[in-house]
C-alpha positions in Angstrom: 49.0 28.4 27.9 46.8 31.3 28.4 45.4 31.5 31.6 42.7 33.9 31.7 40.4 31.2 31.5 35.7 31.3 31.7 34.4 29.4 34.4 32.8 27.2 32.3 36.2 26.1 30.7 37.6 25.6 33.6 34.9 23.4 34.8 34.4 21.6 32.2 37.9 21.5 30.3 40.9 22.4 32.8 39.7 21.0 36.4 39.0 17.2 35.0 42.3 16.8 33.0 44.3 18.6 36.5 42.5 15.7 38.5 43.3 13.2 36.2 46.7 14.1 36.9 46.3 13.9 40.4 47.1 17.9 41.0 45.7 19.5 43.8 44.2 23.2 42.8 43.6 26.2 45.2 41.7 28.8 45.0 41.9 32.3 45.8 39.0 35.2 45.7 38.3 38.6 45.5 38.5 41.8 43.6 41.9 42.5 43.4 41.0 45.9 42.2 44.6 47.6 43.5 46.9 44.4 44.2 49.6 44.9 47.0 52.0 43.6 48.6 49.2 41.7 51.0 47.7 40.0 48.3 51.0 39.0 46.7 51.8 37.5 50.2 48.4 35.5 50.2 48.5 33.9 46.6 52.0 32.9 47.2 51.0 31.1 50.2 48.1 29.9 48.7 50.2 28.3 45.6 52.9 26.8 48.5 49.4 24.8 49.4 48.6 23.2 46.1 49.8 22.3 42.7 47.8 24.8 40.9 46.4 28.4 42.2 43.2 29.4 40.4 42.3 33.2 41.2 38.6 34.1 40.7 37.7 37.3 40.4 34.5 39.4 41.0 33.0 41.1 38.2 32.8 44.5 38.3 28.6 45.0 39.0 28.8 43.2 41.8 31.8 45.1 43.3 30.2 47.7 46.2 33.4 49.4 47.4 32.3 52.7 46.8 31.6 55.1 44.0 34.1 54.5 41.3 35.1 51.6 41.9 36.4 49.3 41.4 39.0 51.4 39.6 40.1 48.7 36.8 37.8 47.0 34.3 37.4 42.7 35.0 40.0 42.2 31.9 43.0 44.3 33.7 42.5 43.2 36.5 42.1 39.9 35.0 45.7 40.8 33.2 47.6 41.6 36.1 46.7 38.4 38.0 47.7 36.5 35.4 51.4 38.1 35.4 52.0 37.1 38.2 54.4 33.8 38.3 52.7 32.0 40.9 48.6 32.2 39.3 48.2 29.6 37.4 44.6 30.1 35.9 42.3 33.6 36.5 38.5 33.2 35.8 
């Protein structure tokens, strides 16, 4: 299963055959430009809530954190998300 995922796959494709199945899916938000030990605390947490944890994260343009930032591209960041045991899906 890969699961760096569009939003329109997971809308169209993933969501309907989880809810057919009766999982419940969270979702978590952000940029997640440097991930620490904070945001490891709140996705876990966030997967304790639901069957599935879906992080979404915001592209790059949109980011205003500065000049230079965010520091990583949307695909790494994308990529470390998605190592993490408890993500389930990134978009």
């Amino acid at each position: 299963m890969d699961k760096m995922v569009s939003k329109e796959a997971f809308k169209k494709e993933i969501k309907p055959e989880l809810q057919a199945k009766g999982k419940t899916i969270a979702l978590c938000h952000g940029v997640f430009d440097l991930v620490h030990p904070g945001h490891i605390i709140h996705l876990e947490q966030a997967k304790n809530m639901a069957d599935v944890l879906v992080v979404s994260v915001t592209a790059a343009k949109y980011v205003r954190k500065g000049p230079g930032r965010p520091y990583f591209d949307d695909e790494m960041r994308m990529k470390v998300l998605a190592a993490l045991e408890c993500v389930d899906y990134v978009m």
